[in-house]
C-alpha positions, 0 to 999 in steps of 0.5 A: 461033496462026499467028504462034506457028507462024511463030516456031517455023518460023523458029527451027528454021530458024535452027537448021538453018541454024547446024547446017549451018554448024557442020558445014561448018565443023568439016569445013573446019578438019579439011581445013585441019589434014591440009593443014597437017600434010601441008605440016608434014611436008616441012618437018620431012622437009627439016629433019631431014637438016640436024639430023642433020649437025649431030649428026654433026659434033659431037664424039662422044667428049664429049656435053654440055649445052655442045654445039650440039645441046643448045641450041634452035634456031627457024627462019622457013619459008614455013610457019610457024616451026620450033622443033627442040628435041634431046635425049640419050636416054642421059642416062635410065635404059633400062627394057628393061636392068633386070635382077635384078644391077647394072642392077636395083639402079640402077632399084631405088635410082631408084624410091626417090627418086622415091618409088615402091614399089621393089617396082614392079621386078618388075612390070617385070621380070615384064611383060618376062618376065625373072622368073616372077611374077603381076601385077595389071594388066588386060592379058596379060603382054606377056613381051618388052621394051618397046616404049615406055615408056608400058607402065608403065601396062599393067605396073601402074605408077601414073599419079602414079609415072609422071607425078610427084607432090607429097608434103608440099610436095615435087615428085618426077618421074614414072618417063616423064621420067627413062626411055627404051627408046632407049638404049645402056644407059650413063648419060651423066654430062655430061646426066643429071639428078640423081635419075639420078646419085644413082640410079647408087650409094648414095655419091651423095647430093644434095650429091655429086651437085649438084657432079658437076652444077656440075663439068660445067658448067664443063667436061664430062667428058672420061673417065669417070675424071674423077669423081674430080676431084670433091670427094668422089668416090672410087675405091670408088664410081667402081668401083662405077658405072664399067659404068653410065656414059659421056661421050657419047651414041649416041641422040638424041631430035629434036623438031620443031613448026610453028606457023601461026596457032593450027594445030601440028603435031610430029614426033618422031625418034630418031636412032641416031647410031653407025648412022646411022639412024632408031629411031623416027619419029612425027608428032602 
């Protein structure tokens, strides 16, 4: 009996001693991530003005995926490597520009070939208050214009039409990745994807789209006009678009991440480069 109490006294202070130690520990890693993350952001505040030269030392008349911004740049710091990856918001479609005329149609034709119930563009519309109309979602209609564009979810959007989906062996790309809240509202046809050309005109199809996207690749487009050096690409649907689209970008998505051991931290900025000026700024 005695050696039977002995045993449970000392299992339970085993325990003790394991549960004490977890807790210190755990605390000890929380400290050690929020001084990482606290020496992680100057790095990512001294780094930022030298990403921001760069952008404005480009060439702003042309943007293209042929830019030195567009190619991922890696660092050695006393603290980490420093991995900056830049991308053009102007390459998506701008959910807060979606409209009832040309710029709903755009949006409309996208929802399509991602294979979301175009109706879905009232809910937008509805959600910023731009048309008067019941929705189903669980939260008050916010009537105003996004403020991120992971509002879809509140607005009623479903998580497979925002986040992609397979459907009969085939992948289509979630709405979050072919949008934005950050833009001028034009479609920079040196960067956009080719679900975003094909969403600009019905004319567009895979092929005319594909050697818009070939076309680039051997030289950005300087103009607008350019198009019609495309095989394909007529005046009639350079008409149609031409208020839509543009060569060069004014909003820059800048993404930073240290990595030291098994410890990351990011940080996420949105450049305005015509105003010289930061929209958005978070760091994960």
């Amino acid at each position: 009996m005695i050696v039977l109490v002995l045993l449970v006294f000392f299992i339970s202070a085993v325990y003790y001693v394991v549960d004490v130690y977890s807790s210190v520990r755990s605390a000890d890693l929380t400290v050690e991530q929020i001084y990482f993350k606290e020496q992680a952001y100057n790095v990512f505040i001294s780094a930022l003005p030298l990403v921001i030269e760069m952008l404005k030392s480009d060439d702003p008349s042309v943007d293209s995926l042929q830019d030195r911004w567009a190619y991922p740049l890696t660092f050695n710091t006393s603290k980490g490597e420093l991995y900056i990856n830049i991308y053009d918001e102007d390459r998506f479609l701008n959910l807060n520009y979606v409209d009832t005329g040309a710029y709903g149609n755009f949006f409309e034709r996208l929802l399509r070939l991602l294979n979301i119930d175009p109706s879905y563009k009232d809910n937008l519309l509805a959600w910023e208050g731009k048309i008067n109309k019941s929705i189903e979602t669980d939260y008050p209609i916010k009537r105003g214009l996004l403020d991120s564009k992971e509002e879809l979810r509140w607005a009623g959007f479903k998580k497979d039409d925002l986040l992609g989906k397979t459907i009969g062996g085939e992948f289509y790309p979630g709405l979050l990745s072919v949008t934005t809240v950050y833009s001028s509202g034009k479609i920079n046809i040196n960067t956009a994807n080719i679900y975003v050309l094909m969403a600009l005109d019905p004319r567009i199809d895979r092929v005319l789209a594909s050697k818009i996207i070939d076309r680039r690749s051997r030289e950005p487009f300087k103009k607008v006009e350019d198009l019609l050096l495309v095989d394909g690409f007529t005046f009639d649907i350079l008409y149609a678009i031409k208020d839509l689209v543009d060569v060069k970008s004014r909003y820059f998505h800048i993404v930073m991440d240290l990595k030291s051991g098994g410890k990351l931290a990011s940080f996420e900025v949105i450049y305005d480069r015509q105003s010289d000026g930061i929209v958005y700024k978070k760091i994960l």
